[in-house]
C-alpha positions, -999 to 999 in steps of 0.1 A, spaced: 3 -167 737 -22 -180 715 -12 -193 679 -36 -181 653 -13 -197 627 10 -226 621 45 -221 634 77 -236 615 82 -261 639 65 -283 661 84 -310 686 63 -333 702 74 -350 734 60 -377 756 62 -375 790 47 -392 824 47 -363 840 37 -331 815 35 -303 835 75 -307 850 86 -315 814 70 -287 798 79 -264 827 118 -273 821 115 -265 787 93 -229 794 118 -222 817 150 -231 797 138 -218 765 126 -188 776 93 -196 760 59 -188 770 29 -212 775 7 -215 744 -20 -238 756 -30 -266 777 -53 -295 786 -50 -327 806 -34 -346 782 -11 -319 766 6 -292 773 24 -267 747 50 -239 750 60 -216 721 74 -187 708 63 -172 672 86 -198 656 85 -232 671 61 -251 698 74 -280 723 38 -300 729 48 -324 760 17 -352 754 11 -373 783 20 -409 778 -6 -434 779 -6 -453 810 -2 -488 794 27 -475 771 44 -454 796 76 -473 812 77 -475 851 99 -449 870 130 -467 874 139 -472 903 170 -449 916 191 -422 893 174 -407 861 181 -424 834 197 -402 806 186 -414 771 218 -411 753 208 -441 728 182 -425 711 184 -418 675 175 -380 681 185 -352 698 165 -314 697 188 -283 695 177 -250 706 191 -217 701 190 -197 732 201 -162 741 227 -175 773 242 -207 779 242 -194 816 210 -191 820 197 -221 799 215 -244 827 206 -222 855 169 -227 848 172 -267 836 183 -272 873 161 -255 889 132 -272 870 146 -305 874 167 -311 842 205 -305 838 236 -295 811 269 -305 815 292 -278 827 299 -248 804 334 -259 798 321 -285 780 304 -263 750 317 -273 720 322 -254 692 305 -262 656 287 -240 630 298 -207 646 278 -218 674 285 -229 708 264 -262 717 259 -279 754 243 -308 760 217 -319 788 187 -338 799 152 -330 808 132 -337 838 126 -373 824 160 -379 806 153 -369 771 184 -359 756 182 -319 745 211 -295 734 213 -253 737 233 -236 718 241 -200 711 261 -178 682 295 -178 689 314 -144 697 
């Protein structure tokens, strides 16, 4: 997919290791890849991009040692709108990420929202319309 024009909205993530991160999020989104380089690598769909920007190595913090460590602290948190809760966590675990079970959706906005974590423990939420 190539962009010939600017799409509503752009999230930029840094990551250690791009090509996992940006996987997770092709893969849980359901989006397709838009473009990449060494230091980059973007997904999309016609109306938002993810570009997972490689960390510079003297800024990037060292892999601590044992379990992930989810960033719940953070002042942020991206929300996506996806077609299947299902699927979403289906494909964040097999790409290395992971959302709380389903019976943990809550419900808000007449959507459904879940929670989870990518490859790198960046905090991210699916949600879909509620039925």
């Amino acid at each position: 997919m190539s962009t010939s024009h600017p799409v509503h909205a752009l999230t930029v993530i840094y990551a250690r290791d791009i090509e996992r991160v940006a996987e997770f999020y092709r893969n849980t989104l359901s989006l397709v890849l838009v473009e990449q380089d060494d230091a980059f690598v973007v997904v999309g769909n016609p109306h938002y991009e993810i570009a997972v920007v490689r960390m510079a190595s003297d800024r990037a913090p060292s892999p601590a040692p044992g379990p992930l460590h989810v960033r719940t602290a953070t002042p942020i948190k991206c929300s996506f709108l996806v077609e299947s809760l299902e699927h979403a966590r289906s494909a964040a675990e097999s790409s290395g990420g992971a959302f709380k079970p389903l019976a943990s959706a809550w419900r808000w906005r007449d959507q459904l929202h879940l929670d989870g974590h990518d490859p790198e423990g960046n905090v991210v939420q699916v949600r879909v319309i509620a039925t």
